[in-house]
N, C-alpha and C positions, 0 to 999 in steps of 0.2 A: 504494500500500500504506500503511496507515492504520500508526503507530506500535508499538500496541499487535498488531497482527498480522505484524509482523517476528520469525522464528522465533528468532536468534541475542540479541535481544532484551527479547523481550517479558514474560517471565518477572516480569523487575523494573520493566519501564513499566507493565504489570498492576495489580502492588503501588503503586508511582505513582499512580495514577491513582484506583485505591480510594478513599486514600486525601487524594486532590484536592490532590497535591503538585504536578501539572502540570495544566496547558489549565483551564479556569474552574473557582476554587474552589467548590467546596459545603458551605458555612459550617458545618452540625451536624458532618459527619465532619471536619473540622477541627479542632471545638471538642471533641471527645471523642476526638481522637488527641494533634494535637499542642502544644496548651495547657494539657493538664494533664499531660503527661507533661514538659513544660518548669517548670512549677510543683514538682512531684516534685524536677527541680534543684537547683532553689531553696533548696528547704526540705531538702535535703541538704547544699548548700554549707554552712547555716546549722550543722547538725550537725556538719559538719566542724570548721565553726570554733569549736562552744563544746565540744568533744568533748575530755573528758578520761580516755579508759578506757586499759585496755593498748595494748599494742603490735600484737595481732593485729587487735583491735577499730578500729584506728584506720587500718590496710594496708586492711582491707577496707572499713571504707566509704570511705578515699582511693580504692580501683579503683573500688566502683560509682558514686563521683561523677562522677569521671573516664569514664567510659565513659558515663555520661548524659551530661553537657556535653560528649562526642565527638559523641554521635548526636543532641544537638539543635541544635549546630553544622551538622552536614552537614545534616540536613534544611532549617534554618535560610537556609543555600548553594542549597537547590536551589529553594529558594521565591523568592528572591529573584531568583536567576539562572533563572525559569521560563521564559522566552523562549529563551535560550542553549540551554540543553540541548532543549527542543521543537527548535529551531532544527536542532544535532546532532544527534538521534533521525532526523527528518526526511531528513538528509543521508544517515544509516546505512540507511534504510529502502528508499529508491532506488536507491544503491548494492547493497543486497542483492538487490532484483528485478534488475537489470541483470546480476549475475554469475550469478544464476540460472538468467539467460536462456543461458551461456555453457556447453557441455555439455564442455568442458574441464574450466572451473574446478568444475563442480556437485558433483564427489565430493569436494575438497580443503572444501569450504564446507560442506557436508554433516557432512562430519565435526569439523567446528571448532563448527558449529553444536549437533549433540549433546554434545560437549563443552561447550560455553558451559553449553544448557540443563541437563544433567546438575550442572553445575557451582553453578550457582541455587539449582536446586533441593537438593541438596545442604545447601547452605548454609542453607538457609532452615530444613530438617529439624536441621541442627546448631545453628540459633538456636533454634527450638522448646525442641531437648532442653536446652541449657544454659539459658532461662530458666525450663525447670520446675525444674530446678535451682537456681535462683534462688532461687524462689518454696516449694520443700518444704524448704528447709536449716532455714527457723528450726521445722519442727517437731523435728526431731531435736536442738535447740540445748537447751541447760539454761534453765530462766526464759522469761521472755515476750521474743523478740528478733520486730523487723518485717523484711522479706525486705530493704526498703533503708532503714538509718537516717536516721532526718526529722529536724528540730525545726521545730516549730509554735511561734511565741512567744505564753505563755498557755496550752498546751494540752499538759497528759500527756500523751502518746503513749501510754503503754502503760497507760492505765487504758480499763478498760470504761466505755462502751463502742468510746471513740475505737479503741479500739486493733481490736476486732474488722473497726469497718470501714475503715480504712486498713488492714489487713493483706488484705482482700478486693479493696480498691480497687488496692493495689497489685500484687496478682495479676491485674486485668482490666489496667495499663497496662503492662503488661510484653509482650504481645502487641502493642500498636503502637508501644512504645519497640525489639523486635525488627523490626518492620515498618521504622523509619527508621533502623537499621543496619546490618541485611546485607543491602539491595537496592544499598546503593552500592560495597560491596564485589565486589557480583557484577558493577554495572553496570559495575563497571572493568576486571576480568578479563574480558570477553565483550566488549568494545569491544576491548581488545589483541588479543583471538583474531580477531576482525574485520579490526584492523590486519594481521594477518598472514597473511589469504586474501587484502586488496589485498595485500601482497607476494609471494606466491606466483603470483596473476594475472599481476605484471607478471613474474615472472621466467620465467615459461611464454610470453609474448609475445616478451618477447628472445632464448629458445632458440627460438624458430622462425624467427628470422630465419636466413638461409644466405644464405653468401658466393656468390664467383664470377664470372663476367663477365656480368652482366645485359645485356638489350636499355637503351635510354633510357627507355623504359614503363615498366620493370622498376624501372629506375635511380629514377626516378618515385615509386614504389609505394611502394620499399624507404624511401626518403627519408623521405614523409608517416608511415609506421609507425614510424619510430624519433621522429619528431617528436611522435608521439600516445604513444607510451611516455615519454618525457620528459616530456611534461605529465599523464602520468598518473602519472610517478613525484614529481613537484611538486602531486598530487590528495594523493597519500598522506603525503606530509609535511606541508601541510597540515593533514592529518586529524586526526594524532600531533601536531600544536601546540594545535588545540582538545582538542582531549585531555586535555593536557598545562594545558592555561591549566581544566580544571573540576575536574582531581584535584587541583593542584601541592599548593595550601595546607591540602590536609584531610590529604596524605601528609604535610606539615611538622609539622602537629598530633601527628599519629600517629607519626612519628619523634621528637617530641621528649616524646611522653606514654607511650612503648612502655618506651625504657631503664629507666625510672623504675617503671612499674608490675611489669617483669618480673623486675627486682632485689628490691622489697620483697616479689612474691608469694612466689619463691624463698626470700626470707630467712622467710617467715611458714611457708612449707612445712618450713623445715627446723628449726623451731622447735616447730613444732607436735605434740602428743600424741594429739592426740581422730582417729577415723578418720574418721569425717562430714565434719570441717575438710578432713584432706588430700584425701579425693577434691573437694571442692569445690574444694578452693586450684588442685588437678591440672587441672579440669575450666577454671577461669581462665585460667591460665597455657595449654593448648592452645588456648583461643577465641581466645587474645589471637596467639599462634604462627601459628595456621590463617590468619589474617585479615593478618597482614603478611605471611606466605610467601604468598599468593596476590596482594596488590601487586607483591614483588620478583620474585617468577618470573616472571610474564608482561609485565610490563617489560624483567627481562631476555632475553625470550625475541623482545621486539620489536628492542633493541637490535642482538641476533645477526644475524636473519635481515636486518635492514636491511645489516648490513655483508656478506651476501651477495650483494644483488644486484651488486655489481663482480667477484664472483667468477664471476658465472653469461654476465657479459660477458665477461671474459677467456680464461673457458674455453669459447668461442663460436669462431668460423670470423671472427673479425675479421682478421687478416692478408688476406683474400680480399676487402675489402670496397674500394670506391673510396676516395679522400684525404676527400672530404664528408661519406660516411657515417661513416667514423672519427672527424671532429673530431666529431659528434654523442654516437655511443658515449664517447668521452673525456670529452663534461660531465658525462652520466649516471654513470660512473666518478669523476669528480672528485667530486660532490654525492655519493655513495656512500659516501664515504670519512666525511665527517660522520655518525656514526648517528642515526637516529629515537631519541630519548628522551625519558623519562617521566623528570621531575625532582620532586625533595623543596623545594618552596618554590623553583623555578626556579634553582637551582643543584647540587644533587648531584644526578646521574641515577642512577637507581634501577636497583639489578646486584643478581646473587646476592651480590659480593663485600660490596655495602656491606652487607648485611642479614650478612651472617656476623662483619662489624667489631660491627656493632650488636650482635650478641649479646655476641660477647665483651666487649665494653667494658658490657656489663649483668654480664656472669658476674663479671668483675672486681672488680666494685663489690660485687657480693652477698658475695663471698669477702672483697672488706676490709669491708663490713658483720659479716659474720660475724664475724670476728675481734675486731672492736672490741667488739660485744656479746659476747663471751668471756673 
């Protein structure tokens, strides 16, 4: 099974692949996706830094610089790491046909799978919508404003006729600067949903094991099967370490550039008069919500079920088992007790909890922001 035809998937290797993120570049769609929407960066960081307007004027191009230098980072990671993740893709791809094959697990997969996909997709329609939003704010804005504030050294931006067509241009690269942000967002969540049809597989293999006084055959059979679950529960740990070694340091970015943006959005929100601003400021602050609650929830959703499987052992017919087959069931048990986690820069694993500290210690800040500007 070819990459881009794994159903749980392929959604976002599609998008990938379009756009010659992976397997051999095709240099024009390169050069008209991700070169100039890295340029765009550029020439925002530049505006940031000679940027002497108000307070709101200055929050929002802080976010949309921030968020381009997010998403040319990660594209940036996966271009370089192109082999790694082909590598992983490849590994999810065979593993996929294999439980396919398994008419056990096909409904549990089935259903994680239209989830994944639904999930993608999803996302990709809520990237859409937020960058038309992007892109119609500055007609509703007073004066000539550009959808993302530039500076060109040497060159008005907002004289005719610079201005018309950077304001066009920047409307065509907002569609492939969506394109290099929310397919890794999806590819993360539909890899954990993945992670946890292997967990379900193997915890449907341990409940069917049964106790009792086997023949030697028997004794045999039972052995080799608990022996193939253990190395398939060392498949899936594994899997959750690659995993874990392609998200860690784009979640560390995104933890340490979330606090920060969702404080000032907040503060601009609650400051602000015009309605056009707030739904826009609203429509931010949700993209930016949607896009970590779906890191931390299905991280901590891998978390969970990982520290299930010792429960799905214990609450098994092990008492009945011989002294060999128990010390086996016991590593499995003991390795269990470790959970599979998805870490922030390979040291905080990623939980509901921590994402609900995250907020409040943003709410915090926005509350003594506020005050101070009062």
């Amino acid at each position: 099974m070819l990459i881009e035809e794994c159903p749980i998937i392929g959604v976002n290797v599609k998008v990938w692949l379009f756009w010659s993120y992976l397997r051999r570049p095709r240099l024009i769609r390169f050069l008209v996706g991700y070169i100039p929407v890295a340029l765009l960066n550029v020439f925002q960081f530049a505006k940031l830094y000679s940027s002497a307007g108000d307070m709101s004027e200055l929050i929002i191009n802080g976010y949309f610089t921030v968020l381009y230098f997010n998403l040319v980072l990660r594209t940036s990671f996966l271009v370089i790491n192109r082999r790694k993740f082909e590598k992983f893709f490849e590994g999810v791809a065979i593993e996929y046909e294999r439980l396919e094959r398994n008419n056990e697990i096909r409904p549990v997969l089935e259903r994680y799978t239209r989830r994944g996909r639904m999930l993608s997709m999803s996302n990709l329609w809520l990237g859409a919508f937020i960058s038309a939003c992007f892109v119609t704010y500055p007609l509703f804005a007073p004066g000539r404003t550009l959808p993302y504030a530039v500076s060109i050294p040497g060159v008005d931006v907002l004289a005719s006729p610079v201005y018309e067509v950077l304001f066009v241009l920047q409307v065509y690269l907002t569609f492939p600067a969506c394109c290099m942000y929310i397919p890794f967002t999806s590819f993360y969540a539909t890899c954990t949903l993945f992670a946890l049809v292997q967990i379900a597989a193997l915890k449907q293999r341990l409940g069917r094991i049964r106790g009792g006084a086997p023949s030697a055959g028997e004794s045999r059979t039972l052995f080799v099967e608990l022996k193939e679950c253990l190395m398939y529960h060392k498949q899936i740990i594994q899997y959750v370490h690659d995993l874990n070694s392609l998200v860690t340091y784009i979640c560390l970015l995104e933890f340490l550039s979330f606090g920060m943006m969702l404080c000032a959005l907040l503060f601009l929100l609650s400051i602000s008069n015009q309605l056009a601003q707030m739904i826009m400021i609203g429509s931010y602050i949700f993209m930016i919500l949607s896009q970590m609650f779906a890191f931390y929830w299905h991280a901590h959703e891998v978390l969970e079920q990982s520290l299930g499987i010792s429960d799905s052992i214990y609450n098994g017919a092990w008492p009945d088992f011989d002294e060999s087959i128990r010390k086996k069931l016991i590593l499995i048990i003991a390795r269990a007790q470790r959970p599979m986690a998805i870490k922030v820069g390979n040291v905080f694993p990623m939980t509901l909890e921590m994402f609900q500290k995250l907020l409040n210690v943003s709410y915090s800040y926005f509350t003594l922001l506020r005050r101070v500007y009062n």
